[in-house]
N, C-alpha and C positions, 0 to 999 in steps of 0.2 A: 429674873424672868425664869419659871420654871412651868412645865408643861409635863402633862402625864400623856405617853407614848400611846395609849389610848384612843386618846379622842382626837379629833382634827379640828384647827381650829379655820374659823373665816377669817379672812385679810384685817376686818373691822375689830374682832376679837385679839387677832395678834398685833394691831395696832394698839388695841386698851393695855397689853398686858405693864405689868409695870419695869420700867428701865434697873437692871442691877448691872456688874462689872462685867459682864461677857456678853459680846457682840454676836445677833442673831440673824441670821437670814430665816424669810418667809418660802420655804421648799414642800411644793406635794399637801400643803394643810399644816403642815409643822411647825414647829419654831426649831431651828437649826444653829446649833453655835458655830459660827460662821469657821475659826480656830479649834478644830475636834479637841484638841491638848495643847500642852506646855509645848511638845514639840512645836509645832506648828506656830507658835505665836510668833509672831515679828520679831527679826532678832535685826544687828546692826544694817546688813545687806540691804532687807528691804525697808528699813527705816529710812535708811541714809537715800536712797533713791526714791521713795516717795516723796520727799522732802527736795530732792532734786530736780524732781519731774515739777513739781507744784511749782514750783518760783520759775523755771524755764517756762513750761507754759501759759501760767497766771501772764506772765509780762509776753508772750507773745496772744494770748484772748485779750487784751485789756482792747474796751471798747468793743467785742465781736458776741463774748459771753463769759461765760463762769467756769473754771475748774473750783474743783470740791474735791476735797478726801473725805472715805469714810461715809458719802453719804447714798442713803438707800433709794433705789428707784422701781417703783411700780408697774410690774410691768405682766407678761402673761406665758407662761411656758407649758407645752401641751393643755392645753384649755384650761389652763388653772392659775390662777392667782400666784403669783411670784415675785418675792422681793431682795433681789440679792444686794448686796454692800461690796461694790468692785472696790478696791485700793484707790483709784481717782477715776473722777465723771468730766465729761468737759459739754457744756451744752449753748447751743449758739439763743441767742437773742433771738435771731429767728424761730426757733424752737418754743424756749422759755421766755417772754421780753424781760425785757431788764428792772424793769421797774415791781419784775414778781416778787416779793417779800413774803413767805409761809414758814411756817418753823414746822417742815414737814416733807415727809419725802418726795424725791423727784416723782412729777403729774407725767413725764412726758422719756419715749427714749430718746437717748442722748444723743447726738454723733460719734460721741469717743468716751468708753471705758477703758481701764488700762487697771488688767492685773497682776503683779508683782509675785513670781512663785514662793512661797513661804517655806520653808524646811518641814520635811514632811509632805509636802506637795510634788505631783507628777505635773510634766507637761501635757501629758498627754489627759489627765483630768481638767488643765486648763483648757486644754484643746475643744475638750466635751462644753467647758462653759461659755466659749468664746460661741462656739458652733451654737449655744440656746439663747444667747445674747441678741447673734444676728438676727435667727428668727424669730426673737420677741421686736423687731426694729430698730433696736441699736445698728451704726452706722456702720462704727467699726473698732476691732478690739484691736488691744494691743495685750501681747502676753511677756512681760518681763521675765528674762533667766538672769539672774545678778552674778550668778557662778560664771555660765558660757559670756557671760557678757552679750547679750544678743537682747535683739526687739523681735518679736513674731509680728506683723499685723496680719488681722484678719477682717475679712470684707465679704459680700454676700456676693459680687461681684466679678470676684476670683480668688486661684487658690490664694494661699496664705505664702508669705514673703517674710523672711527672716534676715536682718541687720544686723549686718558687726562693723564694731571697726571705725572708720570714715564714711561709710555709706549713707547718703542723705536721704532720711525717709519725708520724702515730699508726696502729697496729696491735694487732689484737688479738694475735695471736699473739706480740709484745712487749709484755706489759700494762705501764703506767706510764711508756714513752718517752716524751717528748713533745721531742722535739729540730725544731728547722727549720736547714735549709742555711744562714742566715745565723749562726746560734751557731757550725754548724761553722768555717765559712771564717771566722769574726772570730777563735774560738781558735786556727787553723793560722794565725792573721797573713795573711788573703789580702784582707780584706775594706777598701776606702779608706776 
């Protein structure tokens, strides 16, 4: 997918363009490679914890809805067409029903995005994404430090709450999680 800095494309057009090896978000009209460099691409940290988040929460959604990595949602940030590709989506059956079958990006905001800081990346840049998440209708984010060991969540609701440790980050709006950052990072293998 390659795009001349130029021209701006519409949602429909950055949909047509054609799939090559690097991952795009839809920002402002653009096609955006979601990893600006090599820096930035996933390296073991947040590999190993996307992997670990997936299999914790896939087996606590089963029956409620889907987690998905990787996968893009449509959605609207300052009046404009926006598609970003969070590290994992989690969307309830009430939301999506279960029986939706598209080979196409998320129709609807999720409840829970959850994104994994990548080297190269600031918190405080996730902080900005979490904040345009919310008010595209996303429920609530979560901002991964693999380094600090910490969970940020963030909520339209109130400020933002950050996890280490044993700390159980429980929510209603996820009835029956009961996960703490240390389950995580001991399954991704990060914890000594």
């Amino acid at each position: 997918m390659v795009q001349s800095s130029n021209q701006r494309l519409t949602l429909e057009e950055f949909l047509a363009l054609p799939e090559g090896d690097i991952t795009y978000e839809f920002v402002n009209g653009e096609a955006v490679p979601k990893y600006k460099d090599d820096e930035m691409s996933p390296k073991f940290f947040h590999s190993s914890t996307t992997g670990a988040l997936l299999i914790l929460l896939s087996a606590w959604a089963q029956d409620k809805g889907r987690v998905v990595t990787e996968w893009a949602i449509k959605l609207t940030r300052n009046h404009q067409d926006w598609m970003p590709i969070p590290d994992l989506t989690y969307v309830s059956h009430h939301r999506l029903a279960a029986n939706w079958l598209q080979d196409e990006a998320c129709p609807v905001a999720p409840e829970l995005v959850i994104e994994i800081i990548s080297p190269g990346q600031t918190f405080g840049e996730m902080t900005e994404k979490a904040t345009d998440y919310l008010k595209a209708g996303v429920s609530r984010v979560w901002v991964v430090d693999t380094k600090a060991r910490t969970i940020t969540v963030f909520a339209s609701s109130s400020f933002p709450i950050t996890y280490r440790d044993q700390q159980v980050i429980t929510d209603d709006l996820l009835p029956e999680l009961d996960i703490t950052p240390n389950a995580i990072f001991q399954r991704a293998g990060l914890n000594p």
